[in-house]
C-alpha positions as CSV (number, residue, x, y, z in Angstrom):
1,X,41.1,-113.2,57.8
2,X,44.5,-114.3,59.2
3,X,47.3,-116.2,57.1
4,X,46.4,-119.5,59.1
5,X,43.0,-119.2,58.4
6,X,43.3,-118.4,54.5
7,X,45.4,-121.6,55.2
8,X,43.1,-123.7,57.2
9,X,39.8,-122.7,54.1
10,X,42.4,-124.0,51.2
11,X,43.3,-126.8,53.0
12,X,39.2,-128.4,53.0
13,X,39.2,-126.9,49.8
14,X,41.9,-129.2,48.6
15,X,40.9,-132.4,50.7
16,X,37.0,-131.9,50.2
17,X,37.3,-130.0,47.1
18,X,33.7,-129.2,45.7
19,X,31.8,-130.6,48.6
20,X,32.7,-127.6,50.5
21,X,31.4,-124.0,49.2
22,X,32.6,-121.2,50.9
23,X,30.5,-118.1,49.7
24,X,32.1,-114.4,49.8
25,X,33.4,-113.0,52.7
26,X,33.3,-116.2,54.8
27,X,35.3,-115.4,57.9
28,X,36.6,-117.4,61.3
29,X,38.3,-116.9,64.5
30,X,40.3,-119.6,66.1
31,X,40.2,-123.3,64.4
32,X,37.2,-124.7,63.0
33,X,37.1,-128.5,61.7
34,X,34.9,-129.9,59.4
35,X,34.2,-133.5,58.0
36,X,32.7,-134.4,55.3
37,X,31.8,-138.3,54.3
38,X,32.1,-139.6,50.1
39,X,28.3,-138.5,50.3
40,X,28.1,-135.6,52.4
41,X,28.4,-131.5,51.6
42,X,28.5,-128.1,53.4
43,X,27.8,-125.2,51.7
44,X,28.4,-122.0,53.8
45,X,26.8,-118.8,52.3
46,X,28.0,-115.4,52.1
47,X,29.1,-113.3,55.3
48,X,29.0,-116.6,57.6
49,X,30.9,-116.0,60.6
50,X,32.9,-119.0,62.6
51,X,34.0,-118.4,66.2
52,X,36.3,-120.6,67.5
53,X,35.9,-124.3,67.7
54,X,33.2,-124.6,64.9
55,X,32.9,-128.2,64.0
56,X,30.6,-130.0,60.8
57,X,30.1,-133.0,60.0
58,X,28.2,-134.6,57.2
59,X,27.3,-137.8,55.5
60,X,24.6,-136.1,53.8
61,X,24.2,-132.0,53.6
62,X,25.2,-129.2,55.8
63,X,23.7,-125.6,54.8
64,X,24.2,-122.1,56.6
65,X,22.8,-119.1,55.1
66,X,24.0,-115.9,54.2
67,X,24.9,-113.5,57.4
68,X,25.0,-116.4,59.8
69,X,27.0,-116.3,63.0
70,X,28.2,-118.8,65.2
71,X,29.6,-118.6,68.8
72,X,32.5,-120.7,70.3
73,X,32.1,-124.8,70.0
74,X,28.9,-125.2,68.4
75,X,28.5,-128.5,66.7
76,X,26.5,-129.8,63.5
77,X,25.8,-133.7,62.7
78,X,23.8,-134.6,59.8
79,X,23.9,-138.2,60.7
80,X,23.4,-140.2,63.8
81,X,24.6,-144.0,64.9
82,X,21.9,-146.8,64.1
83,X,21.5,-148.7,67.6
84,X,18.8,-151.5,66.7
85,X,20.3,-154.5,67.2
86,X,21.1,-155.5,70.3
87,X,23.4,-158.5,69.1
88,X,25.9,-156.0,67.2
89,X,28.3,-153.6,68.3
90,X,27.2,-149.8,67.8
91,X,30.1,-148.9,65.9
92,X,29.0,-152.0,63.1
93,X,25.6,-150.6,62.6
94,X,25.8,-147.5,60.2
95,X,24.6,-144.4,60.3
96,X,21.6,-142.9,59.0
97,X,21.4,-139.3,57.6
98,X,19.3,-136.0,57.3
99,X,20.3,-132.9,56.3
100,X,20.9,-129.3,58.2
101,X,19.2,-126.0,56.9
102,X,20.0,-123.0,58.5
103,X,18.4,-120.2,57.2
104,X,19.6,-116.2,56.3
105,X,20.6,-114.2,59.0
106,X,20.8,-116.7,62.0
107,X,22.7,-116.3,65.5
108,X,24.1,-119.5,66.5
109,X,25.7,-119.2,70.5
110,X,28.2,-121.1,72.2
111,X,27.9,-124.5,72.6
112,X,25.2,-125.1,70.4
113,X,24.4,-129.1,69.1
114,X,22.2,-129.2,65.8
115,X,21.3,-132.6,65.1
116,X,20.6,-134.4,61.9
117,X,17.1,-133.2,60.1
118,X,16.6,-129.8,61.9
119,X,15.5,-126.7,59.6
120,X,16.2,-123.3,61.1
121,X,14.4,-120.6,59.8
122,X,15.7,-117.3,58.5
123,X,16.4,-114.9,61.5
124,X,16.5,-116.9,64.8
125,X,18.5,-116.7,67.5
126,X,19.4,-120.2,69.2
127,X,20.5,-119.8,72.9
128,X,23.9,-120.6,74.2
129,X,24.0,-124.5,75.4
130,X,21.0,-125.2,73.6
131,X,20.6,-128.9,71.6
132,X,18.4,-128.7,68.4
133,X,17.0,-131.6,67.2
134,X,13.8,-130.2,65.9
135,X,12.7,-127.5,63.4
136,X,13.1,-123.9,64.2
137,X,10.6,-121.4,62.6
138,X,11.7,-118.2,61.0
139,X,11.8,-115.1,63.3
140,X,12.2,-117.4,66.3
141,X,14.4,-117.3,69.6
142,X,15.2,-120.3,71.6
143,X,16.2,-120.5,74.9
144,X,17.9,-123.2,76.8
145,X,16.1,-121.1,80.3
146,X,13.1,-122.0,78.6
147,X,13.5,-125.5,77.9
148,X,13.8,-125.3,74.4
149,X,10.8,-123.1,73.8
150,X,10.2,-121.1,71.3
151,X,8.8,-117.6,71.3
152,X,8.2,-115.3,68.1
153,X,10.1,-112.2,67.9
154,X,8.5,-108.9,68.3
């Protein structure tokens, strides 16, 4: 890992302090960005790989598993805009929260969205371009060809 990026991993260590884990051998290219609410957390597990533009953020609980990678400007939210009443602005109406589980051993691709409440199991592979906004099972590949199918490994 690069001077900057050393520098970039202290830095949300300092401003997020223990709401941010970084296990062992965490590594990035490029920038990354993460946010993390007076509630929220991510926890990143051993041998997690960030390419570059990684961005979290979390008003309740990010996870990524051991030997996770991620391509280029994939995207996590934990939270999402409340939009009931139709008298109030948007931006007035809170947010409510779920949190993100990715499990061991994942492939994340470019421009990947994960959206508040999803589970990914251990070993899947989520296309490039894909949004996830619903559970992934272990041992699964998803494909945005596919329309967000999902087909068991072999």
């Amino acid at each position: 890992m690069t001077v900057k990026r050393l520098i970039q991993k202290f830095y949300y260590k300092i401003i997020f302090g223990n709401k941010v884990l970084f296990g062992d051998n965490f590594r990035s290219r490029g920038k990354f960005s993460l946010f993390i609410d007076k509630n929220g957390s991510i926890i990143f597990g051993k041998n997690v790989f960030l390419n570059n533009d990684f961005s979290a953020n979390s008003q309740n609980k990010i996870e990524i598993g051991d030997n996770c990678i991620f391509g280029e400007n994939v995207k996590m939210y934990d939270h999402n805009h409340i939009f009931v009443d139709k008298n109030a602005p948007i931006s007035e109406q809170g947010f409510n929260t779920d949190p993100i589980k990715i499990g061991k051993n994942c492939w994340i691709g470019s421009n990947v969205t994960i959206l508040k409440g999803v589970q990914v199991g251990d070993n899947c592979v989520i296309g490039a371009n894909c949004l996830i906004y619903k559970d992934i099972p272990s041992n699964s590949v998803v494909k945005l060809k596919e329309q967000l199918s999902i087909s068991e490994r072999k």
